[in-house]
C-alpha positions in Angstrom: -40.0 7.0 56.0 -36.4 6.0 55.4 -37.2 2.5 53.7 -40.2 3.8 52.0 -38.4 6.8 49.9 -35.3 4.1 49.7 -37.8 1.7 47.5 -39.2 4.7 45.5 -35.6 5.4 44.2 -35.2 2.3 43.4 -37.9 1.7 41.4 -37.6 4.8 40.1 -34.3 4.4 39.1 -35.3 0.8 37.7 -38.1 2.2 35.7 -35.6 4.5 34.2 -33.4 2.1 33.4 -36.4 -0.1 31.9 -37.1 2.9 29.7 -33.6 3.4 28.2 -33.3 -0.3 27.6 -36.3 0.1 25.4 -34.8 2.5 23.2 -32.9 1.1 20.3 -29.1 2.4 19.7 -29.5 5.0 17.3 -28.1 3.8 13.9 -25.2 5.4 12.2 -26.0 7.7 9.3 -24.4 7.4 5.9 -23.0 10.8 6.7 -21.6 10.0 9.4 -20.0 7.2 8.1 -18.2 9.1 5.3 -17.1 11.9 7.4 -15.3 9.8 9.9 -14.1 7.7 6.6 -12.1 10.8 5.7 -11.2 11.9 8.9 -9.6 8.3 9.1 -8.0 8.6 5.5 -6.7 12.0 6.5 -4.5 10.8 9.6 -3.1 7.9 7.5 -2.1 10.0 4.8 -0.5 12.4 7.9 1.6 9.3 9.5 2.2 8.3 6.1 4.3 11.7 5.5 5.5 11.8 8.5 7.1 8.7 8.6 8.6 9.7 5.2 10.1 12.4 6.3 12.2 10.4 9.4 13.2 8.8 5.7 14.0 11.3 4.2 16.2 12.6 8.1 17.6 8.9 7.5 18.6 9.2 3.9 20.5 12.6 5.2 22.1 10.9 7.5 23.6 7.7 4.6 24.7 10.6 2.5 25.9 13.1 4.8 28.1 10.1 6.7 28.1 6.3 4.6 28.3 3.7 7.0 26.3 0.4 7.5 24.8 1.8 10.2 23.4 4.7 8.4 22.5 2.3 5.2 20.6 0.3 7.8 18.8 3.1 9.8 17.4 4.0 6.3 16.4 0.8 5.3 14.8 0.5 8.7 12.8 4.0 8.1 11.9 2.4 5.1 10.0 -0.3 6.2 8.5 1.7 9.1 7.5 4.4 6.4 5.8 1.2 3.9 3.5 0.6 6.8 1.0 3.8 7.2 1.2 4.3 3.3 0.0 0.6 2.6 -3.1 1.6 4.7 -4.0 4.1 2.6 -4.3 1.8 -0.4 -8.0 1.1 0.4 -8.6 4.7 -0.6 -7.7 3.8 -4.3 -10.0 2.8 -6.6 -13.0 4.4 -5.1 -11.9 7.7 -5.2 -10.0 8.9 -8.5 -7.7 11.8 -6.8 -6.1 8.8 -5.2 -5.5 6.2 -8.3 -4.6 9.3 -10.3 -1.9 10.3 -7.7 -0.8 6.6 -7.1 1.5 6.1 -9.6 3.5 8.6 -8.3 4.3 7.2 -5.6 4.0 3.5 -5.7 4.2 2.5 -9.3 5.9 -1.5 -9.3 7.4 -3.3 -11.2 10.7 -1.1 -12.5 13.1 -1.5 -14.7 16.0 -1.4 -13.1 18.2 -0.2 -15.5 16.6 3.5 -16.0 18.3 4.3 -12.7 21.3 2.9 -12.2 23.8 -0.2 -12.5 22.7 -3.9 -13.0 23.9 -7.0 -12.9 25.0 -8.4 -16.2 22.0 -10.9 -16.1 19.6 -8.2 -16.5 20.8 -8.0 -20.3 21.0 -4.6 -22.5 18.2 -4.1 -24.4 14.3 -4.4 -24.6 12.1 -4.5 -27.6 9.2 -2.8 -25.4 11.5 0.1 -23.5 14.5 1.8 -25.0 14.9 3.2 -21.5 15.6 0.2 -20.1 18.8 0.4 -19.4 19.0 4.1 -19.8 21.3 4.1 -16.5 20.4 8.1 -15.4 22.7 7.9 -12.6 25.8 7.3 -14.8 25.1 9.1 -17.9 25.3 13.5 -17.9 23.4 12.9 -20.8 20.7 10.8 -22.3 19.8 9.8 -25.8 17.4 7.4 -26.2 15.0 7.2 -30.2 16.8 10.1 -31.3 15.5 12.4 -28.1 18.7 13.8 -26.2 17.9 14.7 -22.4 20.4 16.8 -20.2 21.1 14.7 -16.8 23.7 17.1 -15.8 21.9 17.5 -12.8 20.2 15.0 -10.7 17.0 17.4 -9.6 13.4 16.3 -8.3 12.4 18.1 -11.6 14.5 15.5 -13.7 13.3 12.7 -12.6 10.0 13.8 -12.0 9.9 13.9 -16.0 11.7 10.6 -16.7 9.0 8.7 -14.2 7.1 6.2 -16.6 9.7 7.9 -19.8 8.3 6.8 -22.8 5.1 5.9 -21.7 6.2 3.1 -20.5 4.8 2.0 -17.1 8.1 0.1 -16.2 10.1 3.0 -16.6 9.5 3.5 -12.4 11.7 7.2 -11.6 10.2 7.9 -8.3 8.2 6.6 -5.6 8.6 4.0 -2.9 10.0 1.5 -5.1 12.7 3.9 -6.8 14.1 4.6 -3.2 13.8 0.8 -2.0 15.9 0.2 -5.1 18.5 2.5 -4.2 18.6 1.1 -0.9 18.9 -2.4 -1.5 19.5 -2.7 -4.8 18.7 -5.9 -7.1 17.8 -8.9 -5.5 19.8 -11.5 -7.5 18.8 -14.3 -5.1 15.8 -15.8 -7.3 13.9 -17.9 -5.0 16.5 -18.7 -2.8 17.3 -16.5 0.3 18.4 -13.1 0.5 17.1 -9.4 -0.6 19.2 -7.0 -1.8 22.9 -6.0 -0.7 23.4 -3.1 -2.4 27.0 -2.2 -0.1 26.8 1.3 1.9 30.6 2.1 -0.7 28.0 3.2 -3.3 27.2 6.6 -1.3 30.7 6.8 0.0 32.7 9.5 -1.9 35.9 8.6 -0.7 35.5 5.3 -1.6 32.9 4.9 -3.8 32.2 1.4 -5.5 30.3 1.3 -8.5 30.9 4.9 -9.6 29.1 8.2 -9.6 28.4 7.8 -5.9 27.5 11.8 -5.9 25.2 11.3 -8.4 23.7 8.2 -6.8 23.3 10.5 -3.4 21.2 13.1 -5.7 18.8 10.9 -7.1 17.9 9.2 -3.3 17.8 12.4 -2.2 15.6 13.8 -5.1 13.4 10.5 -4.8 12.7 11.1 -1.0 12.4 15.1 -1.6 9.5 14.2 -4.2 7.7 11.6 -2.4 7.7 14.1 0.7 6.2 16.4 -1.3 3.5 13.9 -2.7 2.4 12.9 0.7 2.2 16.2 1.6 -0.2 16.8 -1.4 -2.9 13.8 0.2 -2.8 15.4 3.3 -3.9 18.6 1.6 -6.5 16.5 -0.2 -7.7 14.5 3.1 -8.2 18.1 5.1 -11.6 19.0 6.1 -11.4 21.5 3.6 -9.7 19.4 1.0 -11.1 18.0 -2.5 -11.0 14.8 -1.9 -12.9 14.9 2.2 -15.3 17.3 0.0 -16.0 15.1 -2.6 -16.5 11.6 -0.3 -18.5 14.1 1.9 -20.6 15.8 -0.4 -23.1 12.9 -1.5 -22.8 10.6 1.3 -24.0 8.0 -1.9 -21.3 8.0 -3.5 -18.9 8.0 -0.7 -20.7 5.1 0.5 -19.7 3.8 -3.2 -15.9 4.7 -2.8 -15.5 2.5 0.6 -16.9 -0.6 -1.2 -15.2 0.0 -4.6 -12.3 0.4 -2.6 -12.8 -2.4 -0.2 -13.1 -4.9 -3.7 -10.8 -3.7 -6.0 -8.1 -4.0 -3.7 -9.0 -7.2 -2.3 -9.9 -8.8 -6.0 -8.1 -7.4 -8.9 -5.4 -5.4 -7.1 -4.0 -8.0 -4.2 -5.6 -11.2 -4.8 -4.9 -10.9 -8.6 -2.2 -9.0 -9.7 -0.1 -9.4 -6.6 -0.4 -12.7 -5.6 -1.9 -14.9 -8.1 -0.1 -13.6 -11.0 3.5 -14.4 -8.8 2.0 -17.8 -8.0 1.2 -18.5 -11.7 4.7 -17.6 -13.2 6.5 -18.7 -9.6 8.3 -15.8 -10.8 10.3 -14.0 -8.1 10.5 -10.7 -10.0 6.4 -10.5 -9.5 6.6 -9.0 -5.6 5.6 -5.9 -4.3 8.6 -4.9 -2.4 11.4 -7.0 -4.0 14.5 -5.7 -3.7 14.2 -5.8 0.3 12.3 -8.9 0.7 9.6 -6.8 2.6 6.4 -7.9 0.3 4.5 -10.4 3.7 4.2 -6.9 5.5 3.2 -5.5 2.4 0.0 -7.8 1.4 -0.4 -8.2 5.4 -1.1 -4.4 5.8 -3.2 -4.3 2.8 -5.6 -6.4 4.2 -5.6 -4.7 7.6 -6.4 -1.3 6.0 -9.3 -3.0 3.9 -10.6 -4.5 7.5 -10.3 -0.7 8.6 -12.1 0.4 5.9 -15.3 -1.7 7.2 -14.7 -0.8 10.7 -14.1 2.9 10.4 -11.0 1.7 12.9 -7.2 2.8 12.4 -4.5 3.0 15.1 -2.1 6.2 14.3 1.7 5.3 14.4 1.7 7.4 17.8 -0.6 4.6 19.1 -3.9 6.7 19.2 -6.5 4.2 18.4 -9.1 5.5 16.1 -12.7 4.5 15.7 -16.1 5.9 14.4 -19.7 5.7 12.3 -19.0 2.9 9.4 -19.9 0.3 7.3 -20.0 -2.0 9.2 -22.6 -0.2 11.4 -24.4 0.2 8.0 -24.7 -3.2 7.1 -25.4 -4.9 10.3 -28.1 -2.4 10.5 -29.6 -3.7 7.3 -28.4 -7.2 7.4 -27.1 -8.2 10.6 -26.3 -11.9 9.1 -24.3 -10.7 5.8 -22.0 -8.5 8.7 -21.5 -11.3 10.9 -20.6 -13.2 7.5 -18.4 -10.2 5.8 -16.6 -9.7 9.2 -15.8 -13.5 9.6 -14.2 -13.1 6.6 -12.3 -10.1 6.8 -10.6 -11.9 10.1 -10.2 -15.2 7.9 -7.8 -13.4 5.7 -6.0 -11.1 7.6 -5.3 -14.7 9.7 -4.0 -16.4 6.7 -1.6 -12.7 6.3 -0.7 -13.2 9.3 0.4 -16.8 8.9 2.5 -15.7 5.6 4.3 -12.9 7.3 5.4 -15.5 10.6 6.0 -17.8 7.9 8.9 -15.2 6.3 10.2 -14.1 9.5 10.9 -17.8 10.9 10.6 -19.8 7.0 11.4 -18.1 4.0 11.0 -14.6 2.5 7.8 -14.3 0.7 9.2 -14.4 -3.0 10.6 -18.2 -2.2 7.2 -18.9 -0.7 5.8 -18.4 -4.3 8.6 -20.7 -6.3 7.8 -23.3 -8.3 7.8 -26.7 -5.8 7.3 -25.4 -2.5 3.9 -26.8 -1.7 3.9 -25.2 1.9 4.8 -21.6 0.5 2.3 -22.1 -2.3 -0.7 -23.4 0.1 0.1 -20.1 2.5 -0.3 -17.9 -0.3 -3.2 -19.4 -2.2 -5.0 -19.6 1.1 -4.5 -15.5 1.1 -5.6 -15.2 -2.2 -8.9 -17.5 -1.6 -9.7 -15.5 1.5 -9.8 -11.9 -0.6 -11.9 -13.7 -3.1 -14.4 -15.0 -0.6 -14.6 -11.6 1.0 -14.7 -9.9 -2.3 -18.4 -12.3 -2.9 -19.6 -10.7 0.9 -18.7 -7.3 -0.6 -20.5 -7.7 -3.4 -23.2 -8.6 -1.0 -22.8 -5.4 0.6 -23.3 -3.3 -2.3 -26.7 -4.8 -3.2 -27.6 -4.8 0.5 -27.0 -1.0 0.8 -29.0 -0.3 -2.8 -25.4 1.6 -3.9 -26.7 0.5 -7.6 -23.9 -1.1 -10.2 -20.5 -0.7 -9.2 -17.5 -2.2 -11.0 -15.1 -3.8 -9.2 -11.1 -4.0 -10.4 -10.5 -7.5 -11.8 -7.7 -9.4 -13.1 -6.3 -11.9 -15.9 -4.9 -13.8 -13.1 -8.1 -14.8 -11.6 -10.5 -14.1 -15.0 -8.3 -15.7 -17.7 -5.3 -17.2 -16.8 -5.0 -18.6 -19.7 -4.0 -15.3 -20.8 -1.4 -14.5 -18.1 1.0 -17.2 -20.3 0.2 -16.2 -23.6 
């Protein structure tokens, strides 16, 4: 009796098994998908802040005690702050509380001059902005076309109002790049090596080079207070209960349509053309995200890991916490198993040839001498980026059709669509 109810289980237990086989994995829903989309966006956005506000701890610390050490632990919170915000940059595009909030906070190329001192190189005048070198940090007060502006104080509310003065896009007040700047500041080096070397006297009081080092100390402090504060306003957004989860949520559709605009603008127009090719055309040093600090391969490298994100619905949290979930990529294998495979090869193509650049400017050269004018080697490694976000761009495309979104415009760029014009 003991063998014979020993082989009933067994078979039993086999038929079971036989029977769950037989049913096919339940495929995600587009739903699905979007919610865990903005769950993902959400904790970005949330290590994003936080890691801006160890900055913002590590700016304190420069100005409340000037030392190398402190100008170093900033720079270093810098970087580490760059990489949960460059993530996010996949959420552009696609979703306009995002590009309309960007500028804020990430706005590039600046004019140097608005700020603060420059090298004599950098000249004194431009036809195109009569804020160019406007120099807020040394003047009380401003005049610029007639208009006279009181810089008596150095507030988040002042140069919240000069940011892009004039209208003028290069007229950068705030942001990332406004507080890299006044960390490193210029990068006379060109293509050859070396970032910035702004000296840690410019915040010291007692022995302040340059001048105005109080001054200086407000407008870091008023950069980091305000892009604090903008963070902090995405997080809102990326709440369950905030506009932008509601509005990806709301008609799974279109939120299905703002992971794939996302997904190509950034890898076409945004990345592939206007921050790479263009550089590459004009060799021109000055055409890198993060200049002054010589931090641009970690830059374009985290880029394209947060558009390979965006297709897997994966993220890993700065704590470590590895995220993952219902995505696109579910989506389109479910539809198209062979355009997956193809769109994933891809994806891992160019985050490879990333890779490669960033090795390449921590054991080579810095990324803006990879782009100058001669260096085959530094040119191949970064057209070999740029041809891998055009190629996954074409899969992309694929995707669209594959997942009947309808017509859906993707950013694009003279650098890749005329570049004729880029010279003209």
């Amino acid at each position: 009796m003991l063998r014979r109810t020993f082989i009933n289980s067994s078979l039993a237990a086999l038929a079971a098994s036989v029977a769950f086989a037989a049913i096919p994995a339940r495929a995600a829903e587009p739903l699905e998908v979007v919610k865990h989309y903005a769950t993902v966006g959400h904790a970005k956005f949330e290590d994003a802040l936080n890691t801006a506000k160890a900055l913002d701890k590590a700016i304190d610390n420069l100005i409340a005690k000037p030392s190398d050490e402190t100008l170093k632990a900033a720079r270093a919170a810098w970087i580490a702050a760059r990489v949960p915000y460059l993530h996010t940059e996949v959420y552009r595009f696609g979703n306009p509380i995002v590009d309309d909030w960007e500028g804020k906070v990430n706005a590039w190329p600046l004019d140097e001059g608005l700020i603060d001192y420059v090298d004599a190189a950098y000249g004194t005048e431009s036809d195109s902005n009569a804020f160019y070198t406007a120099n807020i940090i040394a003047n009380p007060k401003l005049s610029v076309n007639g208009e006279e502006i009181d810089a008596s104080k150095i507030t988040p509310e002042l140069i919240r109002s000069l940011h892009e003065a004039g209208e003028v896009e290069a007229n950068v007040a705030t942001g990332y790049h406004a507080i890299e700047f006044l960390l490193w500041g210029q990068d006379l080096n060109g293509t050859g090596p070396g970032a910035g070397n702004r000296p840690y006297t410019d915040y010291d009081k007692a022995n302040c080079t340059h001048g105005n080092c109080d001054r200086r100390a407000d407008y870091l402090k008023s950069a980091s207070t305000l892009l604090v504060q903008d963070l902090q306003e995405m997080v809102v957004a990326w709440a369950p209960d905030g506009e932008a989860f509601k509005a990806v949520t709301a008609d799974p559709k279109a939120g299905l349509t703002a992971i794939v605009t996302g997904m190509g603008s950034l890898s076409y127009g945004e990345l592939a053309g206007e921050r790479m090719k263009l550089g590459l055309l004009l060799h021109d040093p000055e055409e890198e995200q993060d200049c002054f600090s010589d931090n641009t391969h970690n830059a374009h490298l985290n880029d394209a890991l947060g558009i390979q994100e965006a297709y897997n619905g994966t993220y890993t949290r700065v704590d470590g916490t590895k995220m993952t979930g219902p995505s696109l990529h579910d989506l389109v294998k479910a539809k198209d198993a062979a355009l997956d495979t193809e769109l994933s090869g891809k994806l891992d193509k160019t985050v490879s040839a990333m890779k490669a650049i960033a090795d390449r400017a921590q054991k080579v050269e810095a990324y803006d001498q990879m782009i100058g004018e001669g260096n085959k080697e530094g040119n191949a490694a970064v057209q070999a980026a740029i041809d891998g976000l055009i190629d996954q761009t074409k899969s992309i495309e694929r995707v669209i059709a594959a997942l009947d979104l309808g017509t859906i415009k993707l950013e694009g760029s003279d650098s890749l669509d005329n570049p004729n014009a880029v010279f003209q």
